[in-house]
N, C-alpha and C positions, 0 to 999 in steps of 0.2 A: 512502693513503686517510685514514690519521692524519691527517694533514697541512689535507688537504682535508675533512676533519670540523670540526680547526679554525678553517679560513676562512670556511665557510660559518656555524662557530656565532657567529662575531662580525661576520657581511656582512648590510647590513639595505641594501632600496633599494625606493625610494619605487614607487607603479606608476607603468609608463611604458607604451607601446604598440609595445616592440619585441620579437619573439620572441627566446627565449633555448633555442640545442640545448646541453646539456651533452655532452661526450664522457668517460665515468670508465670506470676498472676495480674493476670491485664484488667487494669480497672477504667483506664485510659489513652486513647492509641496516643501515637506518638507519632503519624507519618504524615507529614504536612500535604503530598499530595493525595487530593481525594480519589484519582482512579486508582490508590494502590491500594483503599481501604478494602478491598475485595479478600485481602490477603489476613486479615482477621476476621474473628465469627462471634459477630456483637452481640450473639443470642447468651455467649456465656459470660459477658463483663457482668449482669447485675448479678449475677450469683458466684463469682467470684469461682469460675471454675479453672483448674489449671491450665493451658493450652503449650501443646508442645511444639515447637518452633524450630525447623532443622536450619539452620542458617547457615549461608555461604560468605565465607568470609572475603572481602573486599583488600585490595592494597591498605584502607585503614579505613579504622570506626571514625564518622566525622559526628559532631554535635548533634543533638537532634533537630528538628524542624528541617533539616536536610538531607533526611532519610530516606532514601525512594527504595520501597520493599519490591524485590522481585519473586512472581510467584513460581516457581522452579516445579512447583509438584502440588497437589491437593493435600489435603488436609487426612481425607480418608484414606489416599493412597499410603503415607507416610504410617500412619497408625498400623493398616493391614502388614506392613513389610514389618514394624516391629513384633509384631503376634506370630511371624512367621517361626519355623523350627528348624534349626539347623543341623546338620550334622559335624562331631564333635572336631572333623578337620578341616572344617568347611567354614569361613567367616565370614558378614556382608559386609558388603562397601557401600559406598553412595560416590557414583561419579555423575559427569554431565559427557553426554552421546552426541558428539554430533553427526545427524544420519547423511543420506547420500543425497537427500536432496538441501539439505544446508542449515535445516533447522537444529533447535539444541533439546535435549530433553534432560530431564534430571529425575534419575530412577538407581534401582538396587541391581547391586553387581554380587557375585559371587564370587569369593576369593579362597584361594586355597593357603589355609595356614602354614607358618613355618615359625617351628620355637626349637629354642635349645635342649637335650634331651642329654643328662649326665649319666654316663654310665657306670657301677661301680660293682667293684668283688669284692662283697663286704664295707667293710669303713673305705677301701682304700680308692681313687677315684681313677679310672680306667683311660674315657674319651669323652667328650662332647660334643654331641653329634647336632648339625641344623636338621630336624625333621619334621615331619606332617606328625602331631599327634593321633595316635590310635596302634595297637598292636604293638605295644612299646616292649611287653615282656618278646614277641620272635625278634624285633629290631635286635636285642639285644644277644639273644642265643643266638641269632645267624653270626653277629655281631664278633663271638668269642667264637665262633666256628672257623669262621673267616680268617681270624688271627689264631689259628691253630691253640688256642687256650681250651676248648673242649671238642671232643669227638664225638659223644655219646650222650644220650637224654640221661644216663645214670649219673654223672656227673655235674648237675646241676640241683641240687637240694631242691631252692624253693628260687623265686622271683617275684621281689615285691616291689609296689610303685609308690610312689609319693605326690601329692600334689604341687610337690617343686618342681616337674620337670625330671627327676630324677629315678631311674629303675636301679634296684639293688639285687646282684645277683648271689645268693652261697653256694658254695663249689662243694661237689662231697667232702668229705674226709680224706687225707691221703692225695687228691687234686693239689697239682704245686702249677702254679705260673710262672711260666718263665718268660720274664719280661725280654728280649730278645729285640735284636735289630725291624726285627717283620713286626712287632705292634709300633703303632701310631698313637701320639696322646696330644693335648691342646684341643684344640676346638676343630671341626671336622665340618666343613662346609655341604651346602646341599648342592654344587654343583661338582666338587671335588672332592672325592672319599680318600683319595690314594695318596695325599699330598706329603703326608708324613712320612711315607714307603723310604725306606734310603736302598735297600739292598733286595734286590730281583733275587738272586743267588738265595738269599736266604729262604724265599718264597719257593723257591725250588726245592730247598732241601726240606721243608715242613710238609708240602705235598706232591706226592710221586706223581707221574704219567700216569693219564685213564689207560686200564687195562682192557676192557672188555673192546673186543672187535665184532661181536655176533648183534649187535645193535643197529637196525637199519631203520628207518620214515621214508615213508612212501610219499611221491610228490603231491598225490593230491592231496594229503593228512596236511602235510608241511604248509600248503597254502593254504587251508582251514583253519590255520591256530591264530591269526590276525585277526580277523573276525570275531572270534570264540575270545579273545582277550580284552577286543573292546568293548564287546558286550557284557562284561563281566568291570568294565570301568565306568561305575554310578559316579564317581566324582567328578570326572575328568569332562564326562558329558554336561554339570554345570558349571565346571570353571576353566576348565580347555587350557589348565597350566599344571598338571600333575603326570608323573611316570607313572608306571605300570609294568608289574611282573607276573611274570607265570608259568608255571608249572606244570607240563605235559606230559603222558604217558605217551608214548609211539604211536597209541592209535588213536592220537588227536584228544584223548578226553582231558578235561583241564581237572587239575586235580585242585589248585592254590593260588590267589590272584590279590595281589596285593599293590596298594597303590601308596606315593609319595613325592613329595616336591622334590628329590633324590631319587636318579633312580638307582645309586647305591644300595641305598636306604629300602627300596623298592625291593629290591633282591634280598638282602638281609633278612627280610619280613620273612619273604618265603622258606627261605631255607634254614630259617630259625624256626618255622612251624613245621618243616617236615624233621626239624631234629626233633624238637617233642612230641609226634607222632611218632617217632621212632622208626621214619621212615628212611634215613640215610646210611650208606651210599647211597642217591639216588642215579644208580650204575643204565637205569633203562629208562631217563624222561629227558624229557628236551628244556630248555629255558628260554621261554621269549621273551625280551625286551622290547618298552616302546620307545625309548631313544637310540643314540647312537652304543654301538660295542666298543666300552674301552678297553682296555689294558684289565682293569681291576674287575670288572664284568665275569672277565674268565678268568683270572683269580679266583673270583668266588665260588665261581661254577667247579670250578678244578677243585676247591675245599669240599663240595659238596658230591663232586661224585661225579657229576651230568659229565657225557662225553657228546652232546652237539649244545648246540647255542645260536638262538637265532636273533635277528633283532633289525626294527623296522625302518634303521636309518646305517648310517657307513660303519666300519670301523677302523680303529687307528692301525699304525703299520706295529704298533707294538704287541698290539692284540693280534694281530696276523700273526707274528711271530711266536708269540707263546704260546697261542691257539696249536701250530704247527707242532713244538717243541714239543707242547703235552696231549698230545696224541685227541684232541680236540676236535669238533665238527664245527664250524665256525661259519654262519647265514649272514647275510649284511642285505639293505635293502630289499628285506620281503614284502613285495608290495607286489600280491596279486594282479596278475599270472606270472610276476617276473621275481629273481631274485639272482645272490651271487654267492657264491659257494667259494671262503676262501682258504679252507685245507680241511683234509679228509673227505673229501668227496663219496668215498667208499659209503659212507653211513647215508647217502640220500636217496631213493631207489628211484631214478630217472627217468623210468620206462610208463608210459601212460596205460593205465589199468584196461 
């Protein structure tokens, strides 16, 4: 403790914005004023037990005797939050709250993760995607769906993962990649999936126009599927920073719901699980988003099949456009009782039951 009395009396560091836990064994406080002594628990200095100290770090450590400990949290609370269990895309934070009447509090926040996820066919290395770990083998098959690389669950050997961060895909035998203008490679952001895109045209020609016109949703179904997909978001409801996709049949039942700090990535999940269900074309379900409809939104959807798409915030003029181009159902702002309907109107049945 000697020791570390005098490291700390000659350690000065600038503030930074990382938290800092000390772990010491206290055999001697060190806080010159006595109303801060409350912030130690002298029951366990004669036995030399370890005590765990979440510390907030200051503009700089000054010497000691001019210490003043502030108690930010109890002792038992800090303990209970670390016994907690997380889930595996789910990470905790420690911030300080200040409420509405002006006080500060210092407690456990819920953060939704974001790592990099390398994708590869075989040895060779594909993309690098920012995503929420969990469901990294669909991330991946929607992923090669998406980029017209596979069509079919038969063409997917196996999928194995790595604890780097890295899914490894094998392609059957006889499966040739063709690395073409429409794949994307470098590192692939969780707010922007399409960034690598150079050429629309070629996404044209990888996937035709939806054929089917015999596909209609009925208005009340259509504003049922918001609900039915938030309650199906267990993440989102403790970190209130994560997308959300999902997969509908026409008569509102969900079939596939997947969540991500991406809602690229979000979509991906899905319709990488209905390929290895072996469920696509998905020629007769809908796709709800909980962000906005981009461009790449229906892209995906247009890889997979779907001919409507709804989603609970605007879309761009580009997604209008290709929506229209490929024969698309395209929702914007479904926010029960109201929404907007921006080509093929045909597929929404308008008439109140």
């Amino acid at each position: 403790m000697q020791r570390a009395a005098k490291f700390i009396e000659n350690f000065q560091r600038k503030k930074c914005n990382l938290a800092l836990v000390i772990v010491l064994e206290i055999e001697v406080t060190i806080a010159a004023n006595p109303s801060a002594l409350h912030a130690f628990d002298h029951r366990h200095f004669n036995h030399k037990v370890c005590v765990r100290l979440a510390t907030v770090m200051p503009d700089k450590i000054v010497p000691r005797r001019n210490v003043q400990v502030t108690d930010f949290h109890r002792r038992q609370q800090y303990l209970k939050s670390l016994q907690m269990k997380d889930a595996h895309s789910i990470g905790p934070g420690k911030i300080i709250r200040r409420k509405q009447d002006g006080a500060l509090e210092y407690l456990r926040d819920d953060l939704t993760i974001e790592e990099p996820l390398e994708i590869r066919i075989g040895r060779k290395t594909l993309a690098t995607t920012m995503r929420t770990p969990g469901h990294d083998d669909e991330l991946a098959a929607g992923f090669l769906v998406s980029e017209a690389i596979v069509r079919e669950p038969r063409e997917i050997v196996g999928i194995s993962e790595t604890r780097d961060n890295v899914v490894i895909v094998d392609l059957a035998a006889g499966v040739k990649v063709k690395l073409t203008s429409v794949q994307r490679f470098g590192t692939i952001s969780s707010s922007c999936g399409l960034c690598g895109k150079t050429s629309i045209g070629a996404i044209r020609q990888n996937f035709p126009s939806i054929k089917s016109v015999n596909v209609r949703i009925h208005l009340d179904t259509l504003l049922s599927l918001p609900r039915k997909l938030r309650e199906a978001q267990s993440d989102f409801a403790r970190t209130g920073g994560i997308h959300a996709a999902g997969i509908f049949d026409v008569n509102g039942e969900l079939k596939i719901a997947r969540e991500d700090i991406g809602r690229h990535n979000a979509v991906d999940k899905v319709i990488g699980r209905s390929l290895l269900d072996g469920t696509l074309p998905s020629g007769r379900h809908v796709l709800l988003v909980s962000g906005r409809a981009s461009f790449e939104i229906m892209q995906k959807a247009l890889a997979a099949g779907i001919p409507i798409v709804a989603s609970v915030s605007a879309p761009s003029t580009l997604a209008m456009e290709f929506a229209r181009e490929s024969n698309q159902t395209l929702i914007g702002f479904l926010r029960p009782p109201s929404f907007n309907v921006y080509s093929h109107v045909e597929r929404v049945i308008l008439e109140a039951r």
